[in-house]
N, C-alpha and C positions, 0 to 999 in steps of 0.2 A: 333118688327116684327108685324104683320098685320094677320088678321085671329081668328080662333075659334081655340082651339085643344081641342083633345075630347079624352076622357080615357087615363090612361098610365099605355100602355100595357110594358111587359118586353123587354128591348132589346135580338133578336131572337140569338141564337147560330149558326154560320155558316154551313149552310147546302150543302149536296153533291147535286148539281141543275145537273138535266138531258137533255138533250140538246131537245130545246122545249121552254124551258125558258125564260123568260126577264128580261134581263139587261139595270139599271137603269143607265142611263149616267146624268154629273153633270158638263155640258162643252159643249160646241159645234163646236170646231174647230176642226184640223187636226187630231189632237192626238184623239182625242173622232171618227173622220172618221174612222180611221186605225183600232182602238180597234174595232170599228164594222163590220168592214170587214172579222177582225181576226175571233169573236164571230158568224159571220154568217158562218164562213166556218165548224166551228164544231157544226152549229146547232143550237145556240142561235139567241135569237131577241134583240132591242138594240130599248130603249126609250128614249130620249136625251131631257136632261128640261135643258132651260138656260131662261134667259132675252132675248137673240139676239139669240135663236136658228131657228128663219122662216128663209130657207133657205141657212141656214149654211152647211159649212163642211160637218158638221156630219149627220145633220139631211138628208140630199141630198140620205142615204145609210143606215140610220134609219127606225125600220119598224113602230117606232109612235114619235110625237115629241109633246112638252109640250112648251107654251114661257111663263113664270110666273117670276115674280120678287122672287129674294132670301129669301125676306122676306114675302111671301104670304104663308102663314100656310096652308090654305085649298087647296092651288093647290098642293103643297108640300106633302098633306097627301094623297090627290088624286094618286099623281105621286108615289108614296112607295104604295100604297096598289094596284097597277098595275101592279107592277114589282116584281121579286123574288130574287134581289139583288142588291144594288147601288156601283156603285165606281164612279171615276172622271179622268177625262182632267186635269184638274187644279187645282191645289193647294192651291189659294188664294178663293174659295167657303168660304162664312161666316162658322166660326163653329157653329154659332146659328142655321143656317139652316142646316149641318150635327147631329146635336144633335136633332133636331127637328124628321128629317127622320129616325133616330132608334129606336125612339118609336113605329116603325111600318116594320120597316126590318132590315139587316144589310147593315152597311155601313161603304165599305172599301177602302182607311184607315180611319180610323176613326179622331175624335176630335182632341184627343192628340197628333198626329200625326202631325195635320194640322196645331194647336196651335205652336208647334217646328216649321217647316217648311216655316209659315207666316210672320214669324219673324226675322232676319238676329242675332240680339242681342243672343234671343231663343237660337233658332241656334248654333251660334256659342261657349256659354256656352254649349250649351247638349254636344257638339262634345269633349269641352276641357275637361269636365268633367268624360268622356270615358277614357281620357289619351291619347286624339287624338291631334295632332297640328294642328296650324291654324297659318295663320298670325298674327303678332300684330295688336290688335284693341282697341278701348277707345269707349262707348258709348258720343255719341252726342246730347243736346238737343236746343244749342244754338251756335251762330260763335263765343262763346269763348272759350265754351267747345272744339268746332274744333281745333281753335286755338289753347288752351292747349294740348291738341290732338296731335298736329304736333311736338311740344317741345318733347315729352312724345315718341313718337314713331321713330320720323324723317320727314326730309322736304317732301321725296315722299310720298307720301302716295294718299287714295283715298275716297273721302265722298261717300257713298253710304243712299240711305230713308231705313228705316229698313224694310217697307214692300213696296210690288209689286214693280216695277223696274226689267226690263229684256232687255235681248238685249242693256245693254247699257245706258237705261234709269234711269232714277233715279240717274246718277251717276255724281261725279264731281271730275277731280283729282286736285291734290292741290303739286304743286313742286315750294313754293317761299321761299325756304330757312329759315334760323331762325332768320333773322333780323326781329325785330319787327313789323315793318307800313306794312312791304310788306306782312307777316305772318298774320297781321290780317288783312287786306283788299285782302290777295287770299282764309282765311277762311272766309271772311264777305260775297265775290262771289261765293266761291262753296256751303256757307246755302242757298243763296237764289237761287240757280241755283237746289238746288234741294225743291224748296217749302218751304224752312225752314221758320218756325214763323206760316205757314197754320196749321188747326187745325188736329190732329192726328198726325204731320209730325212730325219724330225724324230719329236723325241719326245714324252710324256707321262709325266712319274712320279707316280704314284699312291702313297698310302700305302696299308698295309694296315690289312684292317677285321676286328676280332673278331666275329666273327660266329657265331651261332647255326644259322646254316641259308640256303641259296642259294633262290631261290627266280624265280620265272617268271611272268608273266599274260601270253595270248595274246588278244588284240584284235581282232574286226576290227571295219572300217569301209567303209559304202556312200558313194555318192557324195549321197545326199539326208541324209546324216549320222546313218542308222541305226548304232546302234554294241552290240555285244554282244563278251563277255567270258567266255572259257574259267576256270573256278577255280585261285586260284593252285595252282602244283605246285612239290614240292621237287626240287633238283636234286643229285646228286652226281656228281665228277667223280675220273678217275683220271689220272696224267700230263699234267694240265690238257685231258683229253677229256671230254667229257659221259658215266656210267659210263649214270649208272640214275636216270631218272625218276619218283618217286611222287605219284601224285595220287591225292586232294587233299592239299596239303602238311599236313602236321600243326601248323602255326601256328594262332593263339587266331580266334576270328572278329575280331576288332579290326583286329590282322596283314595278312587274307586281306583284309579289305575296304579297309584302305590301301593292300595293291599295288594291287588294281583299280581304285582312283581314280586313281594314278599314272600306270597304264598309259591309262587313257581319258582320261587332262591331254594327256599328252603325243602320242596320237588326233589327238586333236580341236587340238593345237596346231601339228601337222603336215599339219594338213587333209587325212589319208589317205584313200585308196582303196585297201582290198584289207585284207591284217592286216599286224599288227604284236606282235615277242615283245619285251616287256620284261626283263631278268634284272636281279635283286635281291638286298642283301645282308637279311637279319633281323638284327640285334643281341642281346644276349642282354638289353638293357632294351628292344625290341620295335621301335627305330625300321630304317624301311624305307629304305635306299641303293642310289639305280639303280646299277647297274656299267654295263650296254651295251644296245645294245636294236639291231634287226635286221625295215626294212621287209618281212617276203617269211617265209613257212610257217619252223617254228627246227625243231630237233632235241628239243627238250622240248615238242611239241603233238605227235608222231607217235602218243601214247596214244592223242590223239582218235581214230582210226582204226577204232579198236574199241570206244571206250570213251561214244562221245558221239552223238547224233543225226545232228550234222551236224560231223566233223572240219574240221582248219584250210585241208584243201587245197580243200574243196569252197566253205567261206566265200570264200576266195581267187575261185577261178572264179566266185561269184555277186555279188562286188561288183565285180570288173574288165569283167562283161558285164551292171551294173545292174539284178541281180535283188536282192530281198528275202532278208538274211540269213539262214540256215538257224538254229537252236535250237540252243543249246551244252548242252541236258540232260546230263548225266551219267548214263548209264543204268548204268554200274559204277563201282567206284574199280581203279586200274588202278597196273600198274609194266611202265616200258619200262625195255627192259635195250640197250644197243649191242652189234654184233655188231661189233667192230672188228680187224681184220687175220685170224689164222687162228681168230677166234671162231666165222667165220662154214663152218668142218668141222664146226662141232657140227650142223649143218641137220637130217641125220636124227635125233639124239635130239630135235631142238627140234620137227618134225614128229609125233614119236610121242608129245609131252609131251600128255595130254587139259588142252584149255583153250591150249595156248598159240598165240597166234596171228604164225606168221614171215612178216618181208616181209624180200623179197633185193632187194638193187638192181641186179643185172645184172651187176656187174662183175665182167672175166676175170680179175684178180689181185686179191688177198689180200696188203695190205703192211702192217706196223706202222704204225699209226696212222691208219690209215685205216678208213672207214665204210665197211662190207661189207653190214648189213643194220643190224633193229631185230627184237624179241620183243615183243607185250604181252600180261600176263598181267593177267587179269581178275579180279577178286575183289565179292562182296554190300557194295552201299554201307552205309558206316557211319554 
């Protein structure tokens, strides 16, 4: 990292911030928008530092914005001793640069957190290690690892880079059976389809899971270890993007209250501050398989928004500045729909639809595969 750092003072204790205050944002897209929309409506300010934060998202609703490289120490110290609390958008923030910033405030979630979460391998140990399931996986470092991989697991399966990759990205699935030539030359295509041999690149192959239904619990978590939980919701996805959210998922009550144990194991085993989405696989014999999970506001809690007393971005801001969890009632059942790439021309029918409720996120281009806004549509709880 780049810079001076100067004293090292103690990392601060979580303080109860009074609204007035400013909140450190560590992201600048959607999700960092939302969380500050949330934060201004009960009174906070919202500082938004990224690389690409001129004219982002977030910053467009920001009452100050910082653009510094992740690794610039003195902007970093600047940007902490400005603010009276940091959280994040994003997940993949260097932890050097989260380790850096609590030398001079708190910041939630913190390292450890981030370090699990960065990592798919991580990951996927912390969760097994809970007593939680998951898919069969094999770490990956080369296509013959993968290879062996497939032998070891089965022909389906899916190469996924251990870190960043979303939406789809980063990913390669691998279904050539276990005849030899073809088994290593559909693993010699899906290493290099995902960067495999570039330097940092490793992988993860996962098998695939029959599944009944996708499914989500949103979490959050105070620093006194108040914890409350959104109801699971189904998820469906198009081109491996999030399509369209239903809540509440239509799983048995059994189902519904296993994800939520899961999701509040692995809480409370991450000693978070702030929320947390878990995503899940259902089986069609009921059992519950984490796939990935994501410390910081997901794309399947956006329902809350309209649909809940207190949505995910507002939890967010009242346990990063140690207030009392807001109530996850459900005052509707609801279905988000993604406005992704030119979904998002549809605005005025979506504006003249009675009931529907559109949130645009700001952005000047409309590209495939990308998140342009969200819809939720409200319906009488069942």
């Amino acid at each position: 990292m780049t810079g001076t750092a100067t004293g090292t003072p103690a990392v601060p204790t979580l303080p109860r911030l009074a609204p007035g205050s400013t909140i450190g944002m560590l992201g600048a897209g959607q999700l960092g928008r939302m969380t500050a929309l949330a934060a201004a409506r009960l009174g906070y300010r919202t500082h938004v530092y990224a690389p690409d934060a001129a004219g982002s998202p977030a910053a467009q609703v920001c009452a100050a914005t910082t653009v510094a490289g992740w690794d610039d120490l003195d902007a970093l110290e600047r940007f902490a001793r400005s603010v009276d609390a940091v959280t994040l958008e994003w997940e993949n923030v260097p932890v050097a640069t989260v380790e850096h910033l609590r030398r001079f405030t708190t910041v939630n979630p913190g390292p450890d957190i981030l370090s699990v979460a960065q990592d798919r391998i991580a990951e996927k140990s912390f969760v097994n290690r809970l007593g939680i399931a998951t898919a069969p996986w094999r770490a990956a470092d080369s296509a013959d690892d993968v290879a062996r991989a497939v032998t070891e697991i089965g022909p389906r399966c899916v190469l996924k880079s251990t870190r960043l990759g979303y939406d789809g990205k980063g990913q390669a699935r691998l279904d050539a059976g276990r005849d030899g030539g073809a088994a290593a030359a559909a693993a010699a295509a899906a290493w290099a389809a995902i960067g495999g041999g570039k330097p940092g690149v490793a992988g993860i192959v996962e098998g695939f899971v029959t599944f009944a239904c996708e499914v989500s619990v949103i979490v959050a978590r105070g620093a006194d270890g108040q914890t409350v939980a959104y109801p699971a919701v189904e998820n469906r996805h198009k081109d491996g993007i999030l399509d369209v959210t239903i809540a509440p998922a239509g799983v048995s009550a059994e189902t519904a209250a296993e994800a939520d144990r899961i999701a509040r194991t692995i809480a409370e085993a991450l000693d978070l501050v702030g929320v947390l989405a878990v995503e899940m696989f259902v089986t069609a014999g009921g059992a519950v398989l984490v796939n990935e999970m994501a410390p910081r506001p997901h794309n399947s809690g956006h329902w809350t928004m309209d649909a809940c007393a207190s949505c995910q971005f507002e939890q967010l801001v009242r346990a990063v500045c140690g207030l009392p969890l807001g109530s996850v009632e459900r005052v509707a059942d609801a279905e988000m729909t993604n406005l992704i790439g030119d979904d998002v021309l549809r605005w005025p029918e979506l504006l003249a639809e009675p009931g529907a409720r559109l949130h645009l996120y700001g952005k000047a281009e409309a590209r495939p595969g990308r998140k342009m806004g969200h819809v939720n549509r409200l319906f009488p709880r069942r």
